[in-house]
C-alpha positions as CSV (number, residue, x, y, z in Angstrom):
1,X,-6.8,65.2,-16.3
2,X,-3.7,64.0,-14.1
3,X,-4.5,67.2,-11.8
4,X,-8.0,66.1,-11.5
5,X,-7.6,62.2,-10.1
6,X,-6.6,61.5,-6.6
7,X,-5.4,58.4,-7.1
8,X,-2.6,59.5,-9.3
9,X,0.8,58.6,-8.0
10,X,4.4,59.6,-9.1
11,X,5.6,56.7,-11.3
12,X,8.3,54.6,-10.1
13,X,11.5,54.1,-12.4
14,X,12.9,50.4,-12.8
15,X,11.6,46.7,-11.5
16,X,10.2,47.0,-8.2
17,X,12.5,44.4,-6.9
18,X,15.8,45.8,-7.9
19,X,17.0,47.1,-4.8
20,X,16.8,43.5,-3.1
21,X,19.6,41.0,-2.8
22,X,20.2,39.3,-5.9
23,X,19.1,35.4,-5.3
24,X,21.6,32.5,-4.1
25,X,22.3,30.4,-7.2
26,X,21.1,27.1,-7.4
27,X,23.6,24.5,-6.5
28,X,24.3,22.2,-10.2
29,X,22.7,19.5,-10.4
30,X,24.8,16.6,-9.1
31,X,25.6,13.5,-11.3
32,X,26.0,10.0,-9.6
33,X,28.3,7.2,-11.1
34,X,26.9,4.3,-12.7
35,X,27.9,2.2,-9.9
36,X,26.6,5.0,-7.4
37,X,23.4,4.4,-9.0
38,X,23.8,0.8,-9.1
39,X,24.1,0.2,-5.5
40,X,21.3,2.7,-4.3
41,X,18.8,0.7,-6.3
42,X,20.0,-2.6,-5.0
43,X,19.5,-0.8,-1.6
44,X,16.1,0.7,-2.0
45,X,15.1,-2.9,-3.8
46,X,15.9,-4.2,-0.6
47,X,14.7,-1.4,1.8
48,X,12.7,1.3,0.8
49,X,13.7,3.3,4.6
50,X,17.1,3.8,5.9
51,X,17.6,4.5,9.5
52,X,20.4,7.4,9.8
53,X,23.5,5.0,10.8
54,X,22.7,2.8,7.7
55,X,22.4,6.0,5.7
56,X,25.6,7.6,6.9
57,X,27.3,4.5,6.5
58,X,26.2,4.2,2.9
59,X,26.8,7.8,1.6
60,X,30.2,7.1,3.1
61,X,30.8,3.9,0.9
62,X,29.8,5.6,-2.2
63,X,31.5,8.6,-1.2
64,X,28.4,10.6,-1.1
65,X,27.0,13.0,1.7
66,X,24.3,12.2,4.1
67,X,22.0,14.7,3.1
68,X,22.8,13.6,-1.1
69,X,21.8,9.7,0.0
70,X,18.6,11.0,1.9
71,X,17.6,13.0,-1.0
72,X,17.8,10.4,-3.6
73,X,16.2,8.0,-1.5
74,X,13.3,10.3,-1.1
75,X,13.0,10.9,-5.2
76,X,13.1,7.5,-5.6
77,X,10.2,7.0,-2.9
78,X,8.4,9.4,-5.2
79,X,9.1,7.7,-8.2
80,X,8.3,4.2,-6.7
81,X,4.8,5.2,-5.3
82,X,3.8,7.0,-9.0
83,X,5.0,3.8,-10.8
84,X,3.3,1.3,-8.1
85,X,0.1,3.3,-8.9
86,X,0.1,3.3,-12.6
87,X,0.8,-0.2,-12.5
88,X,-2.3,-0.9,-10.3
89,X,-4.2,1.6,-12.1
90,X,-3.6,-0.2,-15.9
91,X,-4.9,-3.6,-13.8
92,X,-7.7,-1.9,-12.9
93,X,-8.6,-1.0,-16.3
94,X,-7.3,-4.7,-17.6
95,X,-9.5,-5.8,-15.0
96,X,-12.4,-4.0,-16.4
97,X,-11.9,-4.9,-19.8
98,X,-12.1,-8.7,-18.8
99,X,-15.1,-8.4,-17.2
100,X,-16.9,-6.1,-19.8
101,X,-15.8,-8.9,-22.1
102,X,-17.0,-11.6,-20.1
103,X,-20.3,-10.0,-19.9
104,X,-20.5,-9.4,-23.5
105,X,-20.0,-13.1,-24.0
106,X,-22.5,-13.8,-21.4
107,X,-25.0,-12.2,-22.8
108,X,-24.6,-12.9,-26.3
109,X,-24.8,-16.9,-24.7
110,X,-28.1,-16.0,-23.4
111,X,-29.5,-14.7,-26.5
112,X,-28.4,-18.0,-28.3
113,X,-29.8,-20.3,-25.6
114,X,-33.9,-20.7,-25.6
115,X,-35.9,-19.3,-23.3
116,X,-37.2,-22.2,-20.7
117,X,-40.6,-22.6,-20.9
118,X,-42.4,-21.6,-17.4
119,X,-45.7,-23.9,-16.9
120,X,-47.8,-21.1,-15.8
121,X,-47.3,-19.2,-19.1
122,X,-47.6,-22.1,-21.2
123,X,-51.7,-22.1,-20.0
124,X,-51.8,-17.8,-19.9
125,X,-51.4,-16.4,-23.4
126,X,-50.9,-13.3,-21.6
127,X,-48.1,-14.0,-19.7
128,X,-46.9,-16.5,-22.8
129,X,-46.3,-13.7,-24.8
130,X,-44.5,-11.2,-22.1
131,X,-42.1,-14.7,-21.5
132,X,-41.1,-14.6,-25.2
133,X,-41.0,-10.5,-25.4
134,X,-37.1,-9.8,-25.9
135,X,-36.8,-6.2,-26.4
136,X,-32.9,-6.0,-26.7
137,X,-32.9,-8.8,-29.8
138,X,-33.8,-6.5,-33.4
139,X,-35.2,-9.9,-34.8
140,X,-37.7,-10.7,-32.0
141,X,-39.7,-7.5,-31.0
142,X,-41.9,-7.9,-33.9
143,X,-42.7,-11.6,-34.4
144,X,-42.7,-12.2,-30.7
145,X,-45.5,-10.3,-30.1
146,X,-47.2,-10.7,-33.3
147,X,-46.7,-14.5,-33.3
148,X,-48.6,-14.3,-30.3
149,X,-50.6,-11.8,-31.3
150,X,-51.8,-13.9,-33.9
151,X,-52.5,-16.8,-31.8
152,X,-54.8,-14.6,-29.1
């Protein structure tokens, strides 16, 4: 059947990327002093952006490189704007809740209070029973409209 297909081709031996150049290792990850760390958060609460003189001037205090202050500073941008926006987002959804609440208490206010009478409906039986119709209370949707219904 091999003889037969013309898209049969010699099978290759071994990974197809085995002849390349074996990969750079990554560099290990580098650890920062307590104090290190210390004074690059009292910096970024201060100033989220360092020009590169004040960064230079840093990493060299610390006894860090250039490119290892820049780097942290960026992570911690990252870290910052993901934090800022979870905060905002749960105050959002505190937010939300309040008002959901406050509604809730609203209406159940409403339901307590009586309806005020309206002049014109007190002389239309009609429209005296449509004033009293409160579909949304259980207790009301049948005497409502056959109190009324009773008195037509």
């Amino acid at each position: 059947t091999a003889a037969l297909s013309p898209f049969v081709a010699t099978r290759r031996i071994g990974h197809p990327y085995q002849n390349r150049t074996p990969p750079k290792r990554k560099k290990p990850r580098t650890s920062f002093s307590r104090v290190q760390i210390c004074e690059l958060e009292k910096r970024f609460h201060r100033q989220k952006y360092l020009a590169s003189a004040e960064r230079a001037t840093l990493a060299k205090s610390l006894k860090m490189t250039d490119a290892q202050v820049k780097t942290w500073f960026q992570n911690r941008r990252t870290k910052w704007r993901r934090q800022t926006a979870e905060e905002r987002e749960a105050e959002r959804q505190q937010a939300n809740r309040l008002m959901l609440h406050l509604q809730q208490e609203a209406f159940q206010k409403s339901l307590a209070q009586p309806l005020p009478q309206d002049p014109l409906c007190m002389h239309n039986s009609s429209l005296y029973a449509l004033q009293n119709l409160q579909p949304w209370a259980e207790d009301n949707k049948v005497t409502s409209v056959s109190g009324v219904a009773s008195v037509v």
